[in-house]
C-alpha positions as CSV (number, residue, x, y, z in Angstrom):
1,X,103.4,88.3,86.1
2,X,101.0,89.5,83.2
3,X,99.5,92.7,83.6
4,X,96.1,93.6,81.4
5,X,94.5,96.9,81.5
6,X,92.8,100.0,80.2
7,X,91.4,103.7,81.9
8,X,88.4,101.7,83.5
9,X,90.0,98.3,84.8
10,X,92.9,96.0,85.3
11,X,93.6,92.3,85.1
12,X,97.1,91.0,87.4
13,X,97.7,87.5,87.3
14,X,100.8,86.3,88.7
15,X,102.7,82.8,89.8
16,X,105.6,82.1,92.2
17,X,107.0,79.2,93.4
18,X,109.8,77.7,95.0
19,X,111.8,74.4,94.8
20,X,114.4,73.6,97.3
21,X,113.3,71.7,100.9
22,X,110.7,73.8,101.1
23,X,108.5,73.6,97.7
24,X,105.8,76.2,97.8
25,X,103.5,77.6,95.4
26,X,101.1,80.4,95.1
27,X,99.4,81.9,92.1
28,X,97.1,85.1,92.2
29,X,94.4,86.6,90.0
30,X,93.3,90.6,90.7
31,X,90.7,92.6,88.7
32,X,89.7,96.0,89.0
33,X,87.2,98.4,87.9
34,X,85.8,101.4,87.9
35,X,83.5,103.9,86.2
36,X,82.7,107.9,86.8
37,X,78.9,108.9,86.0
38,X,78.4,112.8,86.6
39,X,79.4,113.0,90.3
40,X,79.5,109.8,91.8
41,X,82.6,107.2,90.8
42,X,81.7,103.7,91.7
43,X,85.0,101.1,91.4
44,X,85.2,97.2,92.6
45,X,88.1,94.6,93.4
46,X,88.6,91.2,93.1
47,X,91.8,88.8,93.9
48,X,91.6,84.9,94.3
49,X,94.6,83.8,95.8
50,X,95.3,79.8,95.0
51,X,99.0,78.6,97.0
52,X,100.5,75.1,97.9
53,X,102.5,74.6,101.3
54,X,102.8,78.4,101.6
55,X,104.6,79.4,105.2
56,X,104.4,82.7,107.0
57,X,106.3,84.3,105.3
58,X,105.5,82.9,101.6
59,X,101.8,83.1,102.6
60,X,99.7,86.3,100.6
61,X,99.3,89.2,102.7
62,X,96.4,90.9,102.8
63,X,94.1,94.1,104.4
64,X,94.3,97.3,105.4
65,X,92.1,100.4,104.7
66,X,94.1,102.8,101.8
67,X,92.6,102.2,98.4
68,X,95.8,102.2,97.5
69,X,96.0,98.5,97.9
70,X,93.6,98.1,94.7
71,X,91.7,94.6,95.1
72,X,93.7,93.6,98.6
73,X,92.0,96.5,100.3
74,X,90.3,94.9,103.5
75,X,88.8,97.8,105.0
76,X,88.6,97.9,108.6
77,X,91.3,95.6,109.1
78,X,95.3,96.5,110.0
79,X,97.5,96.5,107.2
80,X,98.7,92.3,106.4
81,X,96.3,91.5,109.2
82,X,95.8,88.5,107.2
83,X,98.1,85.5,105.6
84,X,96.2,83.2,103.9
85,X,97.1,80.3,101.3
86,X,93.4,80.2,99.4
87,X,91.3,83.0,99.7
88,X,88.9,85.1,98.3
89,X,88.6,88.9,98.1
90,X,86.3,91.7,97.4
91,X,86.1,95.3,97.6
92,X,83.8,97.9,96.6
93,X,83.8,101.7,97.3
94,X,81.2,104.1,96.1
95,X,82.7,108.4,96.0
96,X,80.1,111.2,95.7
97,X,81.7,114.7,94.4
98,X,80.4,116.8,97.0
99,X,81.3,120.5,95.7
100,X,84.4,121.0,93.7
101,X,87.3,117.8,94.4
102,X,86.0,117.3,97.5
103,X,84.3,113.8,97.6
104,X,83.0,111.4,100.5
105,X,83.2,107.6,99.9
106,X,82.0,104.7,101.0
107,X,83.9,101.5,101.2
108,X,83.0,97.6,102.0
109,X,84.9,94.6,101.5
110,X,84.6,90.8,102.2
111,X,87.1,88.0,102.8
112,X,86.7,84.7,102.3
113,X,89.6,81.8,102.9
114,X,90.4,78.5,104.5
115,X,88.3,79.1,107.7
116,X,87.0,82.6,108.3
117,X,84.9,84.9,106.8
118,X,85.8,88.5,107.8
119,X,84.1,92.0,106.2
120,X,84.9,95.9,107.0
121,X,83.6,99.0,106.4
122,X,85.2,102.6,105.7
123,X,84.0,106.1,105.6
124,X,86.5,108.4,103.6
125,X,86.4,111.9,102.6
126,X,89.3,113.3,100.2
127,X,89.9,115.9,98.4
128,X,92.5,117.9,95.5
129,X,94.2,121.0,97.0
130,X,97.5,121.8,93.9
131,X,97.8,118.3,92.4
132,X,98.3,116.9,96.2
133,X,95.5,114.5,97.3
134,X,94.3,114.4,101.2
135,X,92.4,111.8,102.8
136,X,90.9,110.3,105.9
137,X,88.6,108.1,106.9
138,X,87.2,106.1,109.5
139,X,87.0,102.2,109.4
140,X,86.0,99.4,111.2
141,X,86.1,95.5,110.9
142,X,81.9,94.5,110.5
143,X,80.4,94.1,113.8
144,X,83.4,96.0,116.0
145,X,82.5,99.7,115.5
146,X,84.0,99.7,119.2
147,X,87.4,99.3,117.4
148,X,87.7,101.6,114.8
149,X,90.6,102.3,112.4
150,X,91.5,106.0,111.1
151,X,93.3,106.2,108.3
152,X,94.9,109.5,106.7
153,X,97.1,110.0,104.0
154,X,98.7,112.5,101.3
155,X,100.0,111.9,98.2
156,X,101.0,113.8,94.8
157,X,99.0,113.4,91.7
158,X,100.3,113.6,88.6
159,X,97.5,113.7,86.6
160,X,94.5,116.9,86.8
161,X,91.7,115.0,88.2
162,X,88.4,115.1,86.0
């Protein structure tokens, strides 16, 4: 795995592969970045998956709504909702400050691979009470707001947000 990066982006690229009777292969590519204007923080994802005879549980996972994920975010989608051998990814999410760390977000992302085409959607608003970030938002898979995901989470920071 080789690992690139600075305070506005990241560059992952990483190979695996087995031999024994089962070859399989799989290489990845994620990129990430992101820049702050005033209020409003606008980042963006990208992973291209490339893998060889890849099996169920060889095969790259990928979705679910918690930026966390970085470029593997799938919004609207369950968490490794998707194993896929060649794919394309791409995620986007667009925050607004709204008064003090509050901010509300807005998040898309699109999937392409062997034979689907699948996009989501994700409302989020979060927020920095004592170095402990909050969250929640509201996601759906494009074109099923009838089946909506909710998301919530709460983690430490370790760095003062700007």
């Amino acid at each position: 795995m080789v690992v690139c990066g600075s305070h506005r982006g990241r560059v992952i690229a990483r190979a695996q592969g087995y031999a024994g009777e089962e070859t399989w292969g799989i290489a990845t590519l994620a990129v990430t970045t992101g820049h702050r204007v005033g209020r409003v923080h606008w980042r963006t994802g990208t992973t291209l998956v490339q893998g060889s005879n890849l099996n169920t549980v060889s095969a790259f996972l990928t979705s679910g709504s918690w930026d966390a994920t970085g470029a593997g975010a799938m919004y609207g989608h369950a968490q490794a909702e998707f194993r896929v051998e060649r794919a394309a990814l791409v995620n986007t999410g667009l925050d607004v400050r709204v008064r003090g760390p509050l901010e509300v977000g807005l998040r898309a992302a699109w999937l392409r691979n062997e034979d689907q085409w699948r996009s989501g959607t994700m409302l989020q608003v979060s927020s920095v009470v004592r170095g402990v970030v909050v969250q929640g938002g509201v996601a759906a898979p494009s074109g099923a707001l009838d089946r909506p995901v909710v998301t919530a989470g709460v983690s430490w920071m370790s760095v003062k947000p700007r």
